[in-house]
C-alpha angles and dihedrals in degrees: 000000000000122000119232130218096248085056091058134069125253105250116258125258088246094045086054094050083054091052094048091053090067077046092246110145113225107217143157132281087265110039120207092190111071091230109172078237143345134179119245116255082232091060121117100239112277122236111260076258104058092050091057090052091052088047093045095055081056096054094044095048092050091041102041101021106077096225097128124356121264105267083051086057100042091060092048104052086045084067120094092255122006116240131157129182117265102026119137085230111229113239114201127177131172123227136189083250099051136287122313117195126177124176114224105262129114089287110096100186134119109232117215132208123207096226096069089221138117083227095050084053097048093046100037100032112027115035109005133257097256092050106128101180085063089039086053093043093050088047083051091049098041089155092061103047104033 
C-alpha cells in the first residue's frame, strides 16, 4: 500500500542542511521555484548515494539535454541549487515502500515505478530506458551508480 505524503514527517532542519550540502533543494509538493529536481519536505531521508544520483541527473539533464548552452549550464549548476525557468520540476520523494517522483504539470499524481528504486525512477521516468546519452553518463559516473 503506498504511502502517502500526509503519512509521512516532515524531514528535520538538520536532515535538510545534509541534503544542501550534495546541492538537492528540498521543496513542497507543489514547487514555486522551477528546480531540475528537488526532493519533497515529506521524504524519509535519502542514502549519501542516493543524493549524488539526484544530483547527478541534474547534472546530466543541464549538461546532455540542450536545453541551454554550456556556459549557461555551467552557471547554473555553480549556483547552490540548479533551477531554469520552464522546467516541469522533478519531485522525488522516498517512501518505506519505494521512491515516488512527479514532475509539476497538471497532473497531481505520484508515479510509481515498479522497481522501488531511485535508479529504476531515473532510468524508467525521467529520462527513458533506450537513452543512450544517460546510459553513457551513468557509465561515466560509475561511483555514483554502482
Amino acid at each position: 500500500m503506498a504511502t502517502f505524503w500526509l503519512d509521512q514527517p516532515v524531514l528535520s532542519k538538520a536532515q535538510i542542511s545534509k541534503i544542501a550540502l550534495a546541492q538537492v533543494p528540498v521543496d513542497e509538493f507543489n514547487p514555486s521555484t522551477y528546480w531540475i529536481a528537488c526532493l519533497e519536505a515529506h521524504s524519509l531521508m535519502p542514502t549519501p548515494k542516493e543524493l549524488a544520483m539526484i544530483r547527478s541527473y541534474i547534472e546530466f539533464f543541464l549538461s546532455k539535454r540542450g536545453w541551454v548552452g554550456a556556459n549557461m549550464a555551467k552557471k547554473i549548476l555553480s549556483d547552490k541549487f540548479a533551477a531554469l525557468s520552464g522546467v516541469n520540476t522533478v519531485v522525488l520523494r522516498k517512501a518505506e515502500d519505494g521512491w515516488y517522483c512527479r514532475r509539476i504539470t497538471w497532473d497531481q499524481m505520484w508515479s510509481r515505478i515498479p522497481r522501488e528504486s531511485l535508479l529504476g525512477i531515473l532510468d524508467n521516468e525521467l529520462t527513458g530506458s533506450s537513452d543512450r546519452e544517460w546510459a553513457a553518463w551513468k557509465a561515466s559516473h560509475k561511483t555514483t551508480f554502482a
